[in-house]
Structure formats: structure tokens, C-alpha cells
N, C-alpha and C positions, 0 to 999 in steps of 0.2 A: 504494500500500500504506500501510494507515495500521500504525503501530507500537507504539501505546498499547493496543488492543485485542487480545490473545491472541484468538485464535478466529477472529476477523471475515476473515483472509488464511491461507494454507496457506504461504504465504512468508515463512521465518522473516527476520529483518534479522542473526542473531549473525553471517553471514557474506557480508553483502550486499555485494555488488558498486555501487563509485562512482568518479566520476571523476576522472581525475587532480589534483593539487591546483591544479595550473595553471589550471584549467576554474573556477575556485572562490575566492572572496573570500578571504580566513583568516576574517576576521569572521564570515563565513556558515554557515563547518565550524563553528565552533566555538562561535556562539550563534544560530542557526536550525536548520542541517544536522540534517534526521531528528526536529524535534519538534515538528510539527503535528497533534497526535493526531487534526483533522478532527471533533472533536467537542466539545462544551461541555461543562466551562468549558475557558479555552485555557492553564496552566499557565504562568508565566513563568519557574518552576526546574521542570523533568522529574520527574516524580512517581518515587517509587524503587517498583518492584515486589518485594514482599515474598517473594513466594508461589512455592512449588517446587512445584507441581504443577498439570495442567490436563486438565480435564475434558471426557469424549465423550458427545454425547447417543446414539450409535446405535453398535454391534458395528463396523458399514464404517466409521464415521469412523474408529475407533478404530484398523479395522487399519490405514487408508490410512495413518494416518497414522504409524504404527508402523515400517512400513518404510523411514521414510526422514527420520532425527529432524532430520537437519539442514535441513531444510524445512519441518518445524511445529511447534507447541507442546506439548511432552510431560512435561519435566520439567525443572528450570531447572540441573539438570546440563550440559544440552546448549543450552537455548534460553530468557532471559528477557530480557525489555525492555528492562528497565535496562541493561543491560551489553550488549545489542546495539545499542544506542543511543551507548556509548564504542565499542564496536567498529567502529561505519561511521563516526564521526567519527575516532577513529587512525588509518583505513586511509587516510582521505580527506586526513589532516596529511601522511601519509609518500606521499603520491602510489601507494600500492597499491593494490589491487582489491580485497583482503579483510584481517579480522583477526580476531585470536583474545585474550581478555584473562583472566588467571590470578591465581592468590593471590597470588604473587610474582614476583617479576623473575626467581628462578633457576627457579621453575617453568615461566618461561616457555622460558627457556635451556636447560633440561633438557629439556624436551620436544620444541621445534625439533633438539635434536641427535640424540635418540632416534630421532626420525622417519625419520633419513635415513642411518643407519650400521647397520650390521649384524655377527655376529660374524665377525671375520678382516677387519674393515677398517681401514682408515688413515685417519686423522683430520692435517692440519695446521693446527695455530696456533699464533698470535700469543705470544710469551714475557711473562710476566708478567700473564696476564690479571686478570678479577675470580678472590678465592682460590678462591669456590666454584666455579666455570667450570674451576679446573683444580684443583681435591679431584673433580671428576667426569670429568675429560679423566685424569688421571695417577696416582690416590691411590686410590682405594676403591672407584670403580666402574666403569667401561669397561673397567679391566684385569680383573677378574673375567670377563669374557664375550670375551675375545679380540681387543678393539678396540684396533690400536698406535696411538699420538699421536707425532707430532713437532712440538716445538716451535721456533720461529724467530724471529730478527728480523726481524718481514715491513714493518721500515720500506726494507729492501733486499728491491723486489721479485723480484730474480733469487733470493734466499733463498728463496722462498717458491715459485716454478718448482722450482729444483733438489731441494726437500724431496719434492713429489709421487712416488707410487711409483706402479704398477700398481692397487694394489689403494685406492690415494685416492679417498674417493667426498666425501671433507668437508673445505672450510676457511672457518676461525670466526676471524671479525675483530674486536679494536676499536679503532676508529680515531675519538678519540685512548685510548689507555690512562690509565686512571683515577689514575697512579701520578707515572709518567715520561713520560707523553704525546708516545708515540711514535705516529705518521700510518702508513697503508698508503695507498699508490695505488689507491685504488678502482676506477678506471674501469680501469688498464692488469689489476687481479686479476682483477678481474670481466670481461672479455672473456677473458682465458687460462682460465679455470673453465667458461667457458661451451663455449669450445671444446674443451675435452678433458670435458665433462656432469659438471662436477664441483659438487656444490653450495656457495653461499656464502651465509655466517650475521654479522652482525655484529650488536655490541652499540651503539647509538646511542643507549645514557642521557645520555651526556655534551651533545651537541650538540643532542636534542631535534631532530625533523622543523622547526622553525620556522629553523635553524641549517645545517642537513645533509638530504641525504635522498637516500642510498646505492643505494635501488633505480632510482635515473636515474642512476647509474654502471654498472648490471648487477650490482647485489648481490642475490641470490633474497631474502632472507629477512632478515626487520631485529624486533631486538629490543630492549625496552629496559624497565627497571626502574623502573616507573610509581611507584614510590614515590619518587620522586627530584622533578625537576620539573614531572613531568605533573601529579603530586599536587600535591607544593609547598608543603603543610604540617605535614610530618611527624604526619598522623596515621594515613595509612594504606599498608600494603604491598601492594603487586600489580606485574603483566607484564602485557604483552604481546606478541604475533608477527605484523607484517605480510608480507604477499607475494601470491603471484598467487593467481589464485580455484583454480587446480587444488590448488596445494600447500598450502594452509591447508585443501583441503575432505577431501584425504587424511590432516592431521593430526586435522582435527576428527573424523573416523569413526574412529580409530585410537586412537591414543596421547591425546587430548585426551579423550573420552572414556570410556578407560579406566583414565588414570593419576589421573583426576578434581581437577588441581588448578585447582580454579574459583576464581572471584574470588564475595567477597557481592555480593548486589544493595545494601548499603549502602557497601562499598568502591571499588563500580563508581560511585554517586553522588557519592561523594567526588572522584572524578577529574576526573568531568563539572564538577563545582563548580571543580576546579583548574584544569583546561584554559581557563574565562571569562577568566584574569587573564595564563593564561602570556606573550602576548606583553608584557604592563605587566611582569611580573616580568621575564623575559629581558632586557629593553632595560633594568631599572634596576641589575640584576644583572651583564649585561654592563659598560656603564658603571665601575662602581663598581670592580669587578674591574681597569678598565683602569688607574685611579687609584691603585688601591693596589699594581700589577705594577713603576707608572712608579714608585714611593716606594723599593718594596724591591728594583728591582735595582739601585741606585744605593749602599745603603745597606753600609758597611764590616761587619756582621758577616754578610755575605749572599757566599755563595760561589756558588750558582749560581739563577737561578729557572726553573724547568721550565712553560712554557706555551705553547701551538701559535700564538696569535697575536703572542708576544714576538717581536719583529727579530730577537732572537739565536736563537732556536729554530734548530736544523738543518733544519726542514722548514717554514719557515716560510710558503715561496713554495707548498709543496702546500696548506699551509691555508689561505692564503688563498683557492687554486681550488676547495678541497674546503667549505668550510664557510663561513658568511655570514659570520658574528663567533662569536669564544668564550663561553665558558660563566663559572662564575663560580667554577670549580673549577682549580685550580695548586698546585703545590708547592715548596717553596723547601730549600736546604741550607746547612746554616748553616756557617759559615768551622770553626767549631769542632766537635770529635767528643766533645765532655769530654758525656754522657750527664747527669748532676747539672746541667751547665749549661741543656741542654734541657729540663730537667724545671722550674728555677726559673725559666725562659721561661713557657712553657703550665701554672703551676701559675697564674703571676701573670696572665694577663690577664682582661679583665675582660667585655669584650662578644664574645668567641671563645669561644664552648665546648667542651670536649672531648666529642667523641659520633664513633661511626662515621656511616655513611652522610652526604648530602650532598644537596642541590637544594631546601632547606626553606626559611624565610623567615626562622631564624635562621644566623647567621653560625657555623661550625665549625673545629676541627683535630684533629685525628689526627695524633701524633707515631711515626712509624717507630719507634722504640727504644721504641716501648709492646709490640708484638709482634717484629720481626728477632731471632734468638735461634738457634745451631746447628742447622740440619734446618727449618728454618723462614723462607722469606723469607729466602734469604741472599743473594740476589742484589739484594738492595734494600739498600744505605747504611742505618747506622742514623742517621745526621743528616739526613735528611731530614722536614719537617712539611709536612704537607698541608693546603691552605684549601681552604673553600667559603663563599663571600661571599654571605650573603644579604641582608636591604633593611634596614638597620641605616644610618643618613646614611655614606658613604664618609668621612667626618673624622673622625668618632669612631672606626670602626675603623683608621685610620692616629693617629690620637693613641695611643689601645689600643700599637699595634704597635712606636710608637715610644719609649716608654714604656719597655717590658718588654724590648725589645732591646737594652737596656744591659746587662742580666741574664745575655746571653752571652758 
């Protein structure tokens, strides 16, 4: 099947089926996998297709093809190049059989959960997830339609057994949490789920398929916030959803479909373009992160540091089984609560920026006591600050740090 050519196959690629990642170089997914267009000239960046709409020469093409869009080219709602071209290479990083890629990361997350709950069911997860993952599990919407959530610390898998009810059809992971970087035993969830047909959804922005990859634990369905490191330059937002061919191909006729949040064919290229570097970025990001964890747990205005590959971590020994190496994201709490102190900290430094989100190629923080506030995040410490280290040399962001921590 060639994939540049709209027309020339009935076989659409948005949700093609590939081999495991094991079967497959990383290099190969990530700079051959899926783009031999077979024709001249031969592209050495994937042309971005522009175009939503595709044309029938005759009435039967039109119908054949009509009834059954996930299988040919009809309107790039449902099927265009570009972005079935990031979809067979995601499925193929996360060792899944298909994928699905969306505006954004919560589109992607909203959707995956829509697909699989119904009114009067039970949802379990994970305590403190992404906020928006639960303003839709607990806040504004699922409770409107009859959906209960229980939330848990499912870093105690018996917590997360004992939560299950009758009517549980859903439990939504992420492992590590983006916050406090609490671990779930994937492989012991992911077998209890499977045997009682309960589905499992986790969110893997943090760890990136090159780190983790959940669906060789028995995790159905893995999500993650392409705007993070798949992109990797902060300049554009989107999702995706891996998993089996059946259950991506029930999303994509369904909910994916109808709730229409697509990705551009210029934001799906963007990705294509981030994915060339992710493994140079991970390994300099990894790295760097390790150097500056070993600075500041050592460091007297430093009360605790929260990251899954630190020694002291409580689950340390699971992340080590569960993921390759960490990310370049952790969060530190500082000895002191005085709030004006934290503030003359992250007013002062100088190559950390203040910005939400995180996996970009500049270096960030987010201070907790920017939002924790009554009815809000109160289960999170307001001293707590969160980094995300991006390719910035690791000395100058420890000079940075070291500098501005006399501040508290």
C-alpha cells in the first residue's frame, strides 16, 4: 500500500495495523516506517497533506466507499495522510496494533473514556490525576449522565481491587503522576482488569513509548499528550490513543468520528518532525535531569524531591521494572511554607521559566501556590514546585538553581 497517494488503495493507513515495536528498529519507526510514497520525487520530510476532501470518478466508487470510511478516502475528518502516517508510526513506538491522533491530549483522554462507560457506571482512578482528566471524571461532566468515579491511591494495588464495584466497566491510570509521581503496578492491574473484562486506560505523557510501554503489561489503551515530548517544541497541541485494532476501530466509527476532535494535517506534521529527535532529546533530557535531582536532594532548603527514578522514591524498585529511565519532569518541596519566599525563588531565576505544560526544549516551573487555594487542589502542598528540564547545558540550570535558593 502506498500512502502518499489518496485514491491509488481502498486501505486507508489512519488505522493501520503494525508490528510490534520489538519486530522494528526505533530508527526505522521513526525515520522510514510508512514513507515510501513509491513514486517520484522521494521526499526526505513527508509532505503535509493539506486537503479535506476526496474525490469519486463514478456513483459505485462513491458508494463503496461511503460505507465504510475507515477504509478509504473521504474526508480528512476521518482519513488523511499526514496524520495516518503519525498514526502507524505511534502505534508502532507503543508496540500497539493501531492509533488514533487528536487536537489535544485531553481530546484524546476524553474520548478513550467516553468510548467505554456508559450511564450508571463506575469508573476507578488514580487520585490526583491531570486536573482536566478529573474536571471530567468528578466536576462537570460524567456526573451529569450518571457515571460514579472512585478515586484511589492505586500506588496500593489492593486499593485499587477493593475500589471495583459490580457495575466497574473502567480504570484510568497514570503511572507516574505528573505531580507526586506516584507508580501503579501495571502488569499485576492489568491482569486483575482483564480478568474481571474491565477496561484499562493510562496516560503515558510522562514516560513517552521510548521509556514505558504499558500495553506489554496488559494495559488496553495508552494515551498520551503529544504536545509534551512527542512534539517537543512547544509549538503545537494534540493526542493520541493507542490499542488493539478492534478497540481503536470501535472508537474511530463512534465517538472519534462524531465528537470530531481531529488533529491538523499541519499539527500532525509537526509531531512527525518531533518524533526525528525524541530519542537525542530523551537521553539529553534524561541525563540532565539526573544531575540536577543529585544537586537538589542534597541541598538544605530542599525538604523532599519527588521523582520515580530517585533511590528514595517509595517505589523506586517498581520503576525501575516498569520504565527504562525517567523523564525530565520532578518536583521538589521546599523546607519552607512562607509562600512570598517561593515567589522571590521562581520570580528570580533566570533560564527556568514559568509556563504550564512541560516536554518542550525549554527548561520550566510551575509553583503549586500559583493555583492550591480552598476547593481547589487541596490535596497538593502549596510548597511544592515542579520542573521540567529541557536541553539548556545541565550547569547552567544548576548555577540558575543554586543561585536563587538562597532566596528561601
Amino acid at each position: 500500500m502506498h500512502l502518499w497517494k489518496p485514491g491509488n488503495d481502498s486501505r486507508s493507513q489512519q488505522a493501520i495495523k503494525v508490528p510490534k515495536t520489538t519486530e522494528m528498529d526505533l530508527s526505522y519507526i521513526i525515520n522510514i516506517l510508512g514513507e515510501d510514497p513509491g513514486t517520484d520525487p522521494n521526499p526526505v520530510s513527508p509532505p503535509i497533506y493539506q486537503t479535506s476532501n476526496y474525490y469519486f470518478r463514478t456513483v459505485s466508487e462513491f458508494r463503496t466507499a461511503i460505507t465504510n470510511e475507515r477504509e478509504n478516502w473521504i474526508y480528512s475528518r476521518g482519513n488523511n495522510p499526514t496524520l495516518n502516517l503519525l498514526c502507524r508510526k505511534l502505534a508502532a513506538l507503543e508496540g500497539a496494533e493501531e492509533a488514533l491522533v487528536f487536537a489535544s491530549g485531553m481530546a484524546a483522554i476524553s474520548t478513550a473514556i467516553l468510548a467505554n462507560i456508559k450511564s450508571g457506571d463506575h469508573v476507578v482512578c488514580v487520585r490526583n490525576p491531570y486536573s482536566w482528566t478529573d474536571t471530567l471524571l468528578n466536576r462537570n461532566i460524567l456526573p451529569k449522565f450518571g457515571v460514579k468515579v472512585t478515586m484511589v491511591d492505586a500506588s496500593d494495588t489492593e486499593s485499587v481491587i477493593r475500589a471495583v464495584q459490580p457495575a466497574t466497566t473502567l480504570i484510568y491510570l497514570e503511572s507516574p503522576n505528573s505531580w507526586t509521581f506516584e507508580l501503579q503496578d501495571l502488569e499485576a492491574i492489568g491482569r486483575f482488569a482483564r480478568e474481571k473484562g474491565i477496561v484499562t486506560i493510562i496516560d503515558n505523557s510522562y514516560s513517552t513509548p521510548l521509556n514505558q510501554q504499558p500495553i506489554s503489561y496488559g494495559i488496553d489503551l495508552v494515551v498520551h499528550t503529544a504536545s509534551k515530548y512527542l512534539g517537543g517544541h512547544s509549538d503545537t497541541v494534540a493526542g493520541v490513543c493507542c490499542g488493539s485494532g478492534e478497540m481503536i476501530g470501535k472508537i474511530f466509527s463512534n465517538e472519534f468520528l462524531t465528537l470530531g476532535g481531529i488533529m491538523s494535517p499541519f499539527n500532525a506534521w509537526l509531531v512527525l518532525r518531533g518524533l526525528r529527535t525524541l530519542p537525542v532529546r530523551m537521553e539529553h533530557t534524561s541525563r540532565s535531569t539526573e544531575s540536577i535531582i543529585r544537586f537538589l536532594s542534597g541541598h538544605p532548603k530542599i525538604r523532599q524531591v519527588f521523582y520515580p527514578q530517585h533511590p528514595g522514591h517509595p517505589q523506586h524498585d517498581l520503576a525501575i521494572k516498569q520504565m527504562k529511565r525517567g523523564s525530565g519532569l520532578f518536583t521538589v518541596q521546599t523546607l519552607t511554607e512562607d509562600s512570598e519566599a517561593i515567589e522571590r525563588f521562581c520570580n528570580s531565576l533566570t533560564y527556568w521559566r514559568m509556563a504550564v505544560s512541560w516536554g518542550g526544549f525549554e527548561s520550566l516551573i510551575i509553583p503549586s501556590c500559583t493555583f492550591v487555594r480552598p476547593g481547589l487542589y487541596t490535596a497538593l502542598p502549596s510548597n511544592l514546585i515542579r520542573f521540567s528540564v529541557g536541553l539548556e547545558e545541565p550547569q547552567s540550570l544548576i548555577n540558575d538553581l543554586e543561585k536563587c535558593l538562597e532566596l528561601l
